[in-house]
C-alpha positions as CSV (number, residue, x, y, z in Angstrom):
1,X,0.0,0.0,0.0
2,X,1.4,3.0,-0.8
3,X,0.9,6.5,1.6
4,X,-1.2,8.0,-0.3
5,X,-3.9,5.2,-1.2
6,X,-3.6,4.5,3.3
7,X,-4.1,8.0,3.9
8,X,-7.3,7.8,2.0
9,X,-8.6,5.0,3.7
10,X,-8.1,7.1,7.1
11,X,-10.2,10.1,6.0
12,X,-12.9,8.0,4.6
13,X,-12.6,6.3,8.1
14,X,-12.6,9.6,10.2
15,X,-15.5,11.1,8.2
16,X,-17.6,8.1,8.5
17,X,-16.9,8.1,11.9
18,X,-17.8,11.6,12.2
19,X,-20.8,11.3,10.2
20,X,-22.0,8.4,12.6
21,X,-21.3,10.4,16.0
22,X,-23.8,13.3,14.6
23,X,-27.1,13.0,15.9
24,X,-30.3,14.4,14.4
25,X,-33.1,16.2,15.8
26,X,-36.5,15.9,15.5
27,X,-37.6,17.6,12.3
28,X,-40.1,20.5,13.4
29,X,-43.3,19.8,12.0
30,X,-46.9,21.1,12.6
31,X,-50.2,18.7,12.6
32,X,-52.7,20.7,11.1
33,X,-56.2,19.0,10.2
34,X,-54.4,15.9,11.3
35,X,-51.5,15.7,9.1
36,X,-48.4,16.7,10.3
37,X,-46.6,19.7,8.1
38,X,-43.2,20.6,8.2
39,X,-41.5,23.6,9.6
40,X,-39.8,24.9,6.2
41,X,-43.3,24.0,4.1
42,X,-44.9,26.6,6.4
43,X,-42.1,29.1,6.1
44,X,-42.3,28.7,2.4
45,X,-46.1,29.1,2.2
46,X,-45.4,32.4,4.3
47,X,-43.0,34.1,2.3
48,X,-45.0,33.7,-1.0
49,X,-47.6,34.9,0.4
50,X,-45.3,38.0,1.9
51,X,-43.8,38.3,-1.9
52,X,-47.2,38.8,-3.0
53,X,-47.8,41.5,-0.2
54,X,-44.3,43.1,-1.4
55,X,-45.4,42.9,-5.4
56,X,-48.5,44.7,-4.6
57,X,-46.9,47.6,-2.7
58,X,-44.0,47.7,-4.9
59,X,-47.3,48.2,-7.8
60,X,-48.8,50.6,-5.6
61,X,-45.4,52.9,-5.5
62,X,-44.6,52.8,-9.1
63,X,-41.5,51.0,-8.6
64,X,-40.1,49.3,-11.7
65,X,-38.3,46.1,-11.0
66,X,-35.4,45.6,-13.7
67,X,-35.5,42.0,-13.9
68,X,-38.8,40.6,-12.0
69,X,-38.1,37.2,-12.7
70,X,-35.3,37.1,-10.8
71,X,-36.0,39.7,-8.2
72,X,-39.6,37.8,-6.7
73,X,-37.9,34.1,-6.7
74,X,-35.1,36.0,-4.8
75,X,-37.2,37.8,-2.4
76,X,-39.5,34.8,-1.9
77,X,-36.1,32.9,-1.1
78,X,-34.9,36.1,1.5
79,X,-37.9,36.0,3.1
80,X,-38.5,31.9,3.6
81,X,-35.2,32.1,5.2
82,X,-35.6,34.8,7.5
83,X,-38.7,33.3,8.6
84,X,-37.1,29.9,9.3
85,X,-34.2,31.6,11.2
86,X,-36.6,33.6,12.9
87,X,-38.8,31.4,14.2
88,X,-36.7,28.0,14.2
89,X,-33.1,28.6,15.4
C-alpha cells in the first residue's frame, strides 16, 4: 500500500466516523387538520404569500423592477429564510 492510497482510507474512516457520531433532531413539524406539516413548508407558504404583499406595494409605489423574474424568486427565497431563522433557530 502505498501512503497515499492508506491515507485515503483514514479520512474516509474519520469522516464516516464523524458522520456516525452526529445526531439528528426531530424535524419540526406542525399537525394541522391531522396531518403533520413541516416547519420549512410553512415558512415557504409564508413568504410567498409576503412576496405577494411586497409585489402589490411595490405596484402601488410605481417602482419598476429591472428583472422581476429574478427579483420575486429571490425575495421569496430572502424572506422563507428569515422566517425559518426567525422562528426555528
Amino acid at each position: 500500500m502505498t501512503a497515499a492510497y492508506s491515507r485515503r482510507i483514514s479520512m474516509t474512516l474519520a469522516l464516516i466516523a464523524a458522520m456516525l457520531c452526529e445526531s439528528c433532531s426531530r424535524a419540526p413539524s406542525f399537525d394541522i387538520f391531522g396531518s403533520f406539516f413541516p416547519a420549512w413548508l410553512l415558512c415557504l407558504a409564508a413568504g410567498v404569500i409576503l412576496t405577494g404583499a411586497a409585489h402589490w406595494l411595490l405596484l402601488r409605489a410605481r417602482v419598476p423592477l429591472a428583472i422581476p423574474g429574478l427579483a420575486y424568486p429571490s425575495l421569496t427565497a430572502l424572506i422563507t429564510f428569515a422566517l425559518w431563522l426567525f422562528f426555528f433557530q
